[in-house]
C-alpha positions as CSV (number, residue, x, y, z in Angstrom):
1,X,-12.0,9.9,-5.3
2,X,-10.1,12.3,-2.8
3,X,-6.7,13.3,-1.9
4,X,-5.4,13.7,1.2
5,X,-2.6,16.1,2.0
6,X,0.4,14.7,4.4
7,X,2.8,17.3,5.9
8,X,5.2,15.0,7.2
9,X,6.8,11.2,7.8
10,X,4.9,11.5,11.1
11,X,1.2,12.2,9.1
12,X,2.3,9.7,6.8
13,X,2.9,6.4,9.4
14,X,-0.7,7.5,11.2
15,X,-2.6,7.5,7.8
16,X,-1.0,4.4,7.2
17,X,-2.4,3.2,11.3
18,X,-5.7,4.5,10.7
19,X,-5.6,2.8,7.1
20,X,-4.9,-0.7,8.5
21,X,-7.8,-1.3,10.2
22,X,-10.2,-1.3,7.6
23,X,-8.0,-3.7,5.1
24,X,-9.4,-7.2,4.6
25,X,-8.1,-10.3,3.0
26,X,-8.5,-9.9,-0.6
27,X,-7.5,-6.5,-0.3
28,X,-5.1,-5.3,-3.1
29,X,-3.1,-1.5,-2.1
30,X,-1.4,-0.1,-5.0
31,X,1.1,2.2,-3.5
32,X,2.7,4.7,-6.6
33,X,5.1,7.8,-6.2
34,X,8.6,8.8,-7.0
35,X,11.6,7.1,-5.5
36,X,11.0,8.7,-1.6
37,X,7.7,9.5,-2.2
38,X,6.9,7.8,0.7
39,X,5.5,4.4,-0.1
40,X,7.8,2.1,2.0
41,X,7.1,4.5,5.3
42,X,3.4,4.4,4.2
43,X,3.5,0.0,4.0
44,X,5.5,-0.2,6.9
45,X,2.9,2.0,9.6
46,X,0.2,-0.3,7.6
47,X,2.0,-3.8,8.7
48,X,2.9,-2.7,12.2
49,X,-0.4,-1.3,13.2
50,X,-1.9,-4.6,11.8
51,X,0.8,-6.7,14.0
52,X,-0.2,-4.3,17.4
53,X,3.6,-4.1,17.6
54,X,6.9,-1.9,16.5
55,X,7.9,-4.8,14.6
56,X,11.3,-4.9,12.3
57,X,9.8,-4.4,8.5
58,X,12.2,-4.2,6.0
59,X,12.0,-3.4,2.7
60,X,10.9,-6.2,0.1
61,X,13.4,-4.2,-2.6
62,X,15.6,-7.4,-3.1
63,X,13.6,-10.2,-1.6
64,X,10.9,-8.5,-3.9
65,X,8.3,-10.1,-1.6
66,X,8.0,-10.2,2.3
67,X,4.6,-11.8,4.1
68,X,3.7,-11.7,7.1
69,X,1.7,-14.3,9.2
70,X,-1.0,-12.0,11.2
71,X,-4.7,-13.0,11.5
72,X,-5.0,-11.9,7.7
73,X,-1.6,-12.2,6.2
74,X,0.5,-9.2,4.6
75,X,2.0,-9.5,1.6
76,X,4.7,-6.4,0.8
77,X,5.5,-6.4,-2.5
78,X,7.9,-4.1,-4.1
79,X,8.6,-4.7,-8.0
80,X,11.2,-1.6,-8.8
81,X,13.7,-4.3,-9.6
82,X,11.7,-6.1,-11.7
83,X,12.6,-6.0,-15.7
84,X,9.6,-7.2,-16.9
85,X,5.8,-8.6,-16.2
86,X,7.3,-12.4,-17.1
87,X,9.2,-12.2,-13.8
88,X,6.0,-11.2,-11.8
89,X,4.2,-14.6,-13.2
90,X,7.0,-16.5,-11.3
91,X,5.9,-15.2,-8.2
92,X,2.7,-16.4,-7.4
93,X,1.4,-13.2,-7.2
94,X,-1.8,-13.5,-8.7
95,X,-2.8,-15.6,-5.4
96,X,-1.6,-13.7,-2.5
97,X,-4.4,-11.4,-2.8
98,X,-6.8,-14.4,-2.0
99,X,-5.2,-14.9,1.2
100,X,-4.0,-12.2,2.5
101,X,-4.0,-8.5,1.9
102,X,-1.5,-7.5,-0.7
103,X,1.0,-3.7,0.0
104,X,2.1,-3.2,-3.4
105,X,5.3,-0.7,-4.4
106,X,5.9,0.1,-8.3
107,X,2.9,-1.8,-9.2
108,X,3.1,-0.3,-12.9
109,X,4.8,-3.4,-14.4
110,X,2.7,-6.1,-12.7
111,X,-0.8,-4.9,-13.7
112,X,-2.0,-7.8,-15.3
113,X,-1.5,-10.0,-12.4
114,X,-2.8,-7.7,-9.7
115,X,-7.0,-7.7,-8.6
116,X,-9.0,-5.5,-10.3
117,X,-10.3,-3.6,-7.6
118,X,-7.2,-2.0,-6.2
119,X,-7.4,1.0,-3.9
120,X,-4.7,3.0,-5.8
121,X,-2.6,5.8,-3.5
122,X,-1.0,7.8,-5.9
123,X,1.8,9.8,-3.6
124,X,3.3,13.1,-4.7
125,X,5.9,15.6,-3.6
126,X,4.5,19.0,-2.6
127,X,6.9,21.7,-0.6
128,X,9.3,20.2,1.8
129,X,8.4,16.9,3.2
130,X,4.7,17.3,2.5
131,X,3.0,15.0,0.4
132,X,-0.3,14.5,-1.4
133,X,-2.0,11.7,-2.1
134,X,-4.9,11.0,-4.4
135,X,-7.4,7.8,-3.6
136,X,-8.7,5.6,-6.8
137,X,-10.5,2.8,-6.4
138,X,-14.1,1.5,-7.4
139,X,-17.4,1.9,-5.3
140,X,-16.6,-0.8,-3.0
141,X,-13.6,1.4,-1.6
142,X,-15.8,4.5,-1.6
143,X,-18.0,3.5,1.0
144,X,-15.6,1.9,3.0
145,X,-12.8,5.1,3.2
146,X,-16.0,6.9,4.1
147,X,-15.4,7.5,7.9
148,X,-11.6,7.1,7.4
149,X,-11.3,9.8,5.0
150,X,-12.9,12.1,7.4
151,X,-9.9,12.2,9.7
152,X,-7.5,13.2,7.1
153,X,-9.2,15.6,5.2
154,X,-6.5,18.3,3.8
């Protein structure tokens, strides 16, 4: 799949708008990247653009999970304090992708709990606050990042 280069925080929250329209329930994001890579910034333009509204979205790093009642419920998910996969069975996370769409941070550690047919955004520094980030997912994903993909070509 492509990558997509980011110059900035701003280029960063408008992928994230012009990725939240085309997310569906069932949907699984697998955000990965470095500690400030960018993956909270990237969840957060995702869940506001999908509530219309500059709503208050903090960070699920201690409440490990935050959802949020839309048409299609969001489920942020952020597992960096996690120790180990036992602790991810506790949550019920192997359901929230069935209604809802799930925003996933550090998903390393829950990988046997998460859909199989994650889109993957694999975020990495480049120079300054630039950023580039490679898409994986399966052939379903492919069709439907099609037209989006054609806006942030780079």
């Amino acid at each position: 799949m492509p990558q997509i280069t980011v110059p900035n925080e701003e280029a960063m929250k408008a992928l994230g708008r012009d990725l939240a329209p085309i997310l569906r329930e069932g949907d699984c994001v697998k955000l990965v990247g470095d500690l400030g890579a960018g993956k909270t910034t990237l969840a957060r333009a995702i869940i506001r653009a999908r509530a219309g509204a500059e709503i208050d979205v903090p960070s699920p790093s201690f409440s490990i999970v935050e959802t949020y009642q839309f048409d299609t419920p969001v489920h942020h998910v952020d597992f960096y304090r996690l120790e180990d996969a036992s602790e991810v069975r506790e949550l019920g996370i192997e359901d929230m992708a069935d209604y809802g769409i799930m925003l996933v941070e550090w998903p390393e550690i829950a990988e046997g709990f998460l859909p199989k047919a994650c889109l993957t955004l694999r975020i990495s520094h480049r120079e300054g606050d630039a950023r580039i980030i490679e898409l994986e997912g399966d052939a379903s994903w492919e069709a439907r990042l099609a037209g989006f993909l054609g806006g942030h070509k780079g």
